[in-house]
C-alpha positions, 0 to 999 in steps of 0.5 A: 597061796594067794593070802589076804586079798582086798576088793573095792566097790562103790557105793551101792545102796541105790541099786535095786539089786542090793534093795533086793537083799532086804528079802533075806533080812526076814526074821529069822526062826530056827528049823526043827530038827536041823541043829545051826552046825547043819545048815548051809550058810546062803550067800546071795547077800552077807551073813546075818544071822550067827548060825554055826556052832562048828568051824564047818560051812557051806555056801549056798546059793541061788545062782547056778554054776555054769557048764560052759568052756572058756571059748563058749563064755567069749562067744557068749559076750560077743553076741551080747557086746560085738562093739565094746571095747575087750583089751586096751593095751596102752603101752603097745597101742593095741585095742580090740572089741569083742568082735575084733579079739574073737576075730584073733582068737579063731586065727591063732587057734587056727595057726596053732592047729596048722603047726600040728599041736592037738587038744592036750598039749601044751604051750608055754607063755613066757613074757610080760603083759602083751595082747598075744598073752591074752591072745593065745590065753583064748587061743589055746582054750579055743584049741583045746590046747593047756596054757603054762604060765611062765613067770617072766622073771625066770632065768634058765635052770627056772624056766628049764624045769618048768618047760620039762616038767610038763612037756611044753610042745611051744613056747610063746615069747618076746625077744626079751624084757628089760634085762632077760633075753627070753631067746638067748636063754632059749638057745642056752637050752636047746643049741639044736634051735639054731640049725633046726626048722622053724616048728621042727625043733628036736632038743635033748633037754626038752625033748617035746618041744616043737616051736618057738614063737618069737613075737616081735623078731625074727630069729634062726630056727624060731617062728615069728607071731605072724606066721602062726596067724597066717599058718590056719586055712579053712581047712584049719577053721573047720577043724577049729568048730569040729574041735568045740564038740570035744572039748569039756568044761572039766578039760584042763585049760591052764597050768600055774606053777606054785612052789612047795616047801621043798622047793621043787616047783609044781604045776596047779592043773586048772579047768575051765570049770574052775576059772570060769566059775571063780571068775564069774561067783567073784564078778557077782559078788562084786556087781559086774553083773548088774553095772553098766559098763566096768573098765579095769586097770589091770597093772597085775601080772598076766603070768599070775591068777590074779591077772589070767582069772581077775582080768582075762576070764572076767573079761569074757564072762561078765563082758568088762572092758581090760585096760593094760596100761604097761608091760611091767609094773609103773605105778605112773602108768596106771595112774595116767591110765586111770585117768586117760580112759575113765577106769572104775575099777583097779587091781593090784597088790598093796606094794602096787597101791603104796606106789601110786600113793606116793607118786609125788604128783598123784593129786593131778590126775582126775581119778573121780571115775574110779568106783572101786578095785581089788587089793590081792596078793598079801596082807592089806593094812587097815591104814592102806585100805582107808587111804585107797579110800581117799586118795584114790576114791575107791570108797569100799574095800573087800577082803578075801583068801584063796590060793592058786590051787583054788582058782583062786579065791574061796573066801570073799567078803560082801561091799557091804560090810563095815570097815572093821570086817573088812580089815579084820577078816577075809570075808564069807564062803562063796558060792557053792564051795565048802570049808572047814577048819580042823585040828592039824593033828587029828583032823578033826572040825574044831569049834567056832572060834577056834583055831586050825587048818583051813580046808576047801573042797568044791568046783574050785579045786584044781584037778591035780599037781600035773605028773606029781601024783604023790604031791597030789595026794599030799594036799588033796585028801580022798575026799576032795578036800584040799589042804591050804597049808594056811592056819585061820578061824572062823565065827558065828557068821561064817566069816574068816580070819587068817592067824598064819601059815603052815607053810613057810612062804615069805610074800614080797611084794605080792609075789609068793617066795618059798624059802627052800628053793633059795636054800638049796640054791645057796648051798650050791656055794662053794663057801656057804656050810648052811642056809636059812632063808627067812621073811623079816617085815618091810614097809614097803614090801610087805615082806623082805628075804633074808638069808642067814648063812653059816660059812664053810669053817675058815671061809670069808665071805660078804653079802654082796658076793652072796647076791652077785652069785645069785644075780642071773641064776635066780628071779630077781626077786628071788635074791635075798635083801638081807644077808647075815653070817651067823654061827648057829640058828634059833628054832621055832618049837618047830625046829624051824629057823626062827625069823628073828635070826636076822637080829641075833647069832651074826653079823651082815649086810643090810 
């Protein structure tokens, strides 16, 4: 789940686009015959009549969907702007306009058909924030070939699974990050790399996988980057435009993975429909198209919708300029970024924008070309938000909601709304999707005001969970409807509030941690009886994990030895802050560990 999301944009009420939105502020006369509960909610400009009676909505609009791929709507803003500037990646010194990164997209699908993958497979890219991500982002869209975004804190039995669950035939990675050794950790699961060919690899435990693509090393058994842009000949270019007439807006693109209650990682299968279109309806509610020229900060993860759909598709469809100031997070970084190349938008997540608040010299930098940014990933607090105000300029805040199985934003609110509703609430409908709470029990719609499940259905829902159809079935009804998990209420305009979570997820940081998935890694201990893992609030973080723990009878055990087991077994963020050995749990009415089992019942390590 992508929860509570933000969105900044300047002030706009010298635009002649938004003088235009006094056209829908008509008065307004009811229709015979249509009851309010029936009528769509338009959502050209923000809501302002309070027409529903019914927790049902419907976003009507006069901007058409577009029926493009993700290599059509690059085209399209390379003709448009050949000589803007694309991508900016500032740690590594790479730039590219348009016409330059077209260039390295058509030569990296070519190497990517000369190594023999075909339309349908799938590559696997691990690794933080690098031109080659966005690179081969393009590259295997272009080649019909799905993208699997890898998280880059997985450790092996992580990436493991993921790369077995949907049959990666080529992995794309650095040597390493930080303290991961992407190649080592590679080799601990398939030893056969050492002796095979490079692009002829045969593994036990993963047995599609083909290639390794190492970017910026060369190692035994593994391709370096450059032999994949060098691989393609015209043969392969010709290849590559013959392949553009097979490939459909409704062929899958990208695979996100996203935990579940029980643990079990899934794969979120998306279209290019779905990413093109979120991409494009959010960049129109949020001005792209009529500003002249927008430069993004984007700090947030590739790996992430946020970064892959926010920053990369964006890129393409509305022609705005991507600015990528580190390969990790570094809240200094962006702040020099900023300031360096005159941005006026930021994204992050609230840990990120806390961060650069509280840089002990942020009142040195120039941050006055800053119109607005994006606020995603968890809940923002009002006190956050006013100080993004001030302290970084960016003058109106947006709120919004979505989930990766949704592209992912389905609710998003208007620059033009007022502090209270942008803080309050996650906004209206967008454009041509639906939404309805229902009463978890009976499915049935509940009243305005009234409290339920959220359920989406529209051109955003992902295609399935891949190879899990029994998962499918579990979220997405027969009708299309895709069951968020997330309980939340709307009212009269439409607008929507979010009241809690259905799933037991804990968001740390903008990261979504499933609780379950530390459970079961806990009780692999050989002194651990049971585990409960919990989210308790942080500051900081939003949220923090902590795990309550029953040992083995006569067992003696203390939290720093519960992290240092995790310690290289689990992502780092992943281990718990918070360990308490407890001797029995509080339920919820759910029968659920209740989260104020960190506070009663035990003794630990904070």
């Amino acid at each position: 789940m992508i929860p509570t999301v933000a969105f900044c944009t300047p002030t706009m009420r010298n635009c002649a686009f938004f003088r235009g939105l006094k056209l829908f502020q008509r008065p307004w006369t009811r229709q015979p015959g249509l009851t309010a509960s029936t009528r769509g909610l338009h959502v050209d400009g923000p809501p302002i009549i309070p027409t529903l009676t019914t927790s049902y909505v419907h976003g009507t609009s006069s901007t058409s969907l577009l029926h493009m791929t993700v290599a059509e709507s690059l085209q399209r803003s390379v003709e448009r702007w050949p000589d803007r500037e694309a991508v900016a990646f500032l740690q590594d010194g790479v730039r590219k306009t348009f016409a330059q990164f077209q260039q390295d997209v058509d030569q990296a699908a070519a190497g990517l058909l000369a190594l023999g993958m075909k339309k349908g497979d799938r590559l696997g890219m691990w690794g933080p924030n690098t031109y080659e991500w966005v690179l081969f982002q393009f590259a295997t869209a272009k080649a019909g070939i799905i993208l699997v975004a890898v998280n880059p804190a997985y450790q092996v039995q992580e990436v493991e699974f993921a790369l077995q669950k949907v049959g990666c035939k080529a992995v794309v990675c650095p040597t390493q990050f930080k303290t991961l050794n992407y190649c080592d950790m590679l080799r601990k699961i398939c030893p056969e790399i050492e002796t095979s060919s490079p692009g002829d690899i045969k593994s036990s435990r993963l047995p599609e996988l083909r290639s390794v693509i190492v970017l910026d090393s060369r190692q035994p058994g593994m391709l370096h980057f450059e032999d994949v842009m060098q691989a393609g000949g015209s043969q392969h270019m010709q290849q590559l435009q013959d392949l553009q007439k097979k490939i459909s807006f409704d062929d899958p693109i990208n695979i996100q993975f996203t935990s579940g209650t029980t643990g079990a990682p899934k794969g979120a299968t998306l279209s290019h429909h779905n990413i093109i279109n979120n991409s494009y309806f959010i960049g129109r509610r949020l001005g792209y198209h009529w500003r002249p020229h927008t430069r993004v900060c984007v700090p947030v993860p590739l790996y992430h919708c946020f970064g892959s759909v926010g920053g990369g598709i964006s890129m393409a469809v509305h022609g705005i300029s991507t600015v990528f100031p580190s390969r990790g997070y570094d809240g200094k970084a962006n702040l020099a970024a900023i300031e360096s190349e005159r941005c006026t938008f930021i994204y992050g997540t609230p840990t990120m924008y806390v961060d650069m608040l509280n840089q002990p010299d942020l009142t040195k930098y120039d941050l006055s070309s800053v119109e607005g940014g994006i606020m995603a990933g968890s809940p923002c607090p009002q006190e956050l938000v006013k100080k993004v105000f001030s302290d970084l300029n960016a003058k109106e805040i947006t709120l919004g909601y979505g989930t990766t199985e949704n592209s992912p934003v389905t609710f998003l609110a208007s620059p033009l709304d007022n502090v209270e509703r942008k803080t309050e609430t996650v906004g209206y409908i967008t454009d041509h999707l639906e939404a309805k709470i229902v009463d978890p029990t009976t499915g049935m719609v509940v009243p305005v005001g009234t409290s339920g499940e959220i359920m989406i259905r529209g051109y955003c829902v992902m295609l399935e969970y891949w190879n899990d159809k029994a998962k499918t079935d579990e979220c997405i009804t027969k009708d299309r409807w895709y069951k968020t998990g997330d309980i939340g209420s709307m009212d009269t305009y439409g607008y929507c509030k979010i009241d809690g979570r259905i799933k037991d997820m804990i968001i740390r940081g903008g990261e979504n941690i499933y609780p379950a998935e530390i459970e079961q890694f806990l009780h692999r201990h050989p002194k651990v009886k049971e585990a409960q893992v919990v989210g308790v609030k942080d500051e900081r973080m939003g949220e923090e994990i902590c795990a309550c723990i029953k040992l083995v009878d006569g067992a003696d055990c203390t939290a720093e030895e519960i992290k240092a087991y995790c310690k290289g077994q689990i992502s780092h963020f992943k281990i718990p802050r918070y360990v308490l050995f407890v001797t029995s749990y509080p339920l919820t009415i759910t029968g659920k560990a209740c989260p104020e089992c960190s506070q009663t019942g035990g003794t630990g390590s904070y």
